[in-house]
C-alpha positions in Angstrom: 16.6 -16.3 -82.9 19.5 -15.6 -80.8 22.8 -17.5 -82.4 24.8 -19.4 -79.4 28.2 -19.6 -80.8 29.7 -20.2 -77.6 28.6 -24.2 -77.8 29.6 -27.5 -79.3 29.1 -30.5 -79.2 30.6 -33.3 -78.9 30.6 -37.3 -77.5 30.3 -38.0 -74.1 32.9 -38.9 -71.8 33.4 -40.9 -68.9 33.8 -38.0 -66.2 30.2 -36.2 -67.4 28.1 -37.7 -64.7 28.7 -35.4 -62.3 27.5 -32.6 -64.4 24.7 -34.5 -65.8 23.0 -35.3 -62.6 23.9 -31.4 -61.2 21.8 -31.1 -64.3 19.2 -33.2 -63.7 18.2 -32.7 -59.6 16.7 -29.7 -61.1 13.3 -31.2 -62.0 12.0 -28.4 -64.5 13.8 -30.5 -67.0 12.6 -34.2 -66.5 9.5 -32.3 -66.7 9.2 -31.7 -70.2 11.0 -34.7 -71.1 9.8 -38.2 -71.6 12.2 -40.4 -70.5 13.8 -38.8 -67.8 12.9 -39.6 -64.2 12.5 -37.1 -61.5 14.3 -37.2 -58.5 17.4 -37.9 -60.3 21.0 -39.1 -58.6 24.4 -39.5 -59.6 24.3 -43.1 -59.9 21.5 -43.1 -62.6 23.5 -40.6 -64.3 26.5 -42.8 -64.1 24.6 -46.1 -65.5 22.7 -43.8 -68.3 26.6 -42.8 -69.1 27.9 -46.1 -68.8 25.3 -47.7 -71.1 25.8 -44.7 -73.5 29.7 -44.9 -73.9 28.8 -48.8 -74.1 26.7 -48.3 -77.0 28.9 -45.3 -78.7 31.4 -48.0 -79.1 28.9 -50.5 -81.3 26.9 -49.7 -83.9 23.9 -48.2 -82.7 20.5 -46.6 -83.8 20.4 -44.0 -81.7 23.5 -41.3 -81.8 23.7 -39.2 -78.4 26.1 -36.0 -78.2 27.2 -33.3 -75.7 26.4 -29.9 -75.5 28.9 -28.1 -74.4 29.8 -24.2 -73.5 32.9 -23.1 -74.8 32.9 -20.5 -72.1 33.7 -22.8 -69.3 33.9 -25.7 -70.9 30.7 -27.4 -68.9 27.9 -29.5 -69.8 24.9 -27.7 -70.6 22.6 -30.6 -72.2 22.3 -33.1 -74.7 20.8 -33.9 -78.1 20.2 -37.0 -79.9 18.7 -38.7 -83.1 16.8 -42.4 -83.2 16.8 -44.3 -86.1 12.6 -45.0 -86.1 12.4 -46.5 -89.6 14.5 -46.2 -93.0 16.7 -42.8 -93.0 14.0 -41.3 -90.6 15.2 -40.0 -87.3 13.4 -39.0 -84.3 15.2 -36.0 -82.7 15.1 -35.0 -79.2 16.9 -32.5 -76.9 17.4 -31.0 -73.5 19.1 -28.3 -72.0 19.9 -27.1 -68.4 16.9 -25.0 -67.0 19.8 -21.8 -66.3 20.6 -22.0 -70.1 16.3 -21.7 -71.2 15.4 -18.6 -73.1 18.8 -18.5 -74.6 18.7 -19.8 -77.8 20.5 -22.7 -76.9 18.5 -25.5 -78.2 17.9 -23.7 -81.1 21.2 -23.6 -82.1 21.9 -27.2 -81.3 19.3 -28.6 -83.0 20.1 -26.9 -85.9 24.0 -28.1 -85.6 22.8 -31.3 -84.7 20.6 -31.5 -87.9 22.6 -29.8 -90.5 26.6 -30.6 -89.2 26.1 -33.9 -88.0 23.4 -36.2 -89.1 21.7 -34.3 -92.7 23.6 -37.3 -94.8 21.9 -40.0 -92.6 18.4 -39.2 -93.1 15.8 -38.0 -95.2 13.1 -37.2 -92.3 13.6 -35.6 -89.1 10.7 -35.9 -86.6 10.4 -34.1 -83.6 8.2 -34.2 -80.8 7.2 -32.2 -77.8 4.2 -32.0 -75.2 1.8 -29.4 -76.2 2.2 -28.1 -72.4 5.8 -27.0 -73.3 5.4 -24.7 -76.3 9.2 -23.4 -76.2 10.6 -27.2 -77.5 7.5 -26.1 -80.5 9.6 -23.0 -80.8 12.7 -24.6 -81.7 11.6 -27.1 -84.0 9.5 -24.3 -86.0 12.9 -22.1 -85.8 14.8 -25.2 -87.5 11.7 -25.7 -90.1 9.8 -28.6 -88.5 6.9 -28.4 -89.9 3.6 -29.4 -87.4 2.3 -32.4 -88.9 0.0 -34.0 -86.0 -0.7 -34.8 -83.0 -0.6 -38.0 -80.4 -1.4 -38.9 -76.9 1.2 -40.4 -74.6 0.4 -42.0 -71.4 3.0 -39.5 -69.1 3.9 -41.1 -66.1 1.9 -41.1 -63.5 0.1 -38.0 -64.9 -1.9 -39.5 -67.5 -2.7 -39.3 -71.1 -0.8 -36.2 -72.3 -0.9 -34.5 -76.2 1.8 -34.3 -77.9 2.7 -32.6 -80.9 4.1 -34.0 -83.7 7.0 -32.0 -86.2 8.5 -33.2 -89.4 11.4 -32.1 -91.2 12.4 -33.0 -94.8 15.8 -33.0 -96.1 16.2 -31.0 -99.2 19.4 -32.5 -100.1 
């Protein structure tokens, strides 16, 4: 695994839309991800940060941060935890298709997990289509263990598997 230590992360701010949706109009990423539509414009970016900084403000059940290059100080993806049921939390992450390869998400799950949210939960899940075996890769690298599988209905593709990770926290 390479180490990234040129990241961070961090909350989101108002002015990110711009470099989410630069992002985004590349359409490898939406791709592999479930919730993210494809095209994809500034203004969704805009009302997905809007809603986001809304909710970072209340109490919320799902926590959403940055990842940021120190380098250049850009916006290079973003990873998250849901709250799915008592101190369980379903983790999922993306990164910008010029930063695959890296070691990137790797390294943010693994700050994600162990510097941010460890004291919140007691089970991580994580899950990926089986037709994208690198988002496998990093869960394994952060010791997700394979636990399953399930079908998805994906878009207007059809049932898709995916596979299904848990991690338990030692602590």
């Amino acid at each position: 695994m390479n180490a990234h230590p040129n990241i961070r992360l961090r909350t989101f701010h108002v002015n990110d839309a711009d470099e989410i949706y630069q992002l985004l109009a590349d359409g490898r990423v939406s791709h592999t991800t479930a919730t993210i539509p494809f095209p994809y414009n500034l203004h969704q970016a805009q009302a997905w940060l809007h809603t986001l900084l809304e909710q970072q403000s209340a109490t919320c059940k799902r926590r959403v941060l940055a990842i940021e290059c120190l380098d250049d100080k850009t916006l290079i993806g973003v990873v998250s935890v849901q709250d799915i049921a008592h101190r369980v939390g379903n983790v999922a992450y993306w990164v910008g298709a010029s930063h695959w390869g890296k070691g990137v998400a790797t390294e943010v799950l693994r700050l994600a997990v162990t510097q941010e949210w460890l004291s919140e939960f007691d089970v991580f899940i994580g899950k990926h289509l089986t037709s994208n075996p690198a988002s496998g890769i990093v869960l394994k690298r952060n010791a997700f263990v394979l636990v399953g599988t399930e079908m998805l209905d994906w878009r207007d593709v059809g049932l898709q598997e995916l596979q299904v990770y848990e991690l338990k926290n030692a602590t």
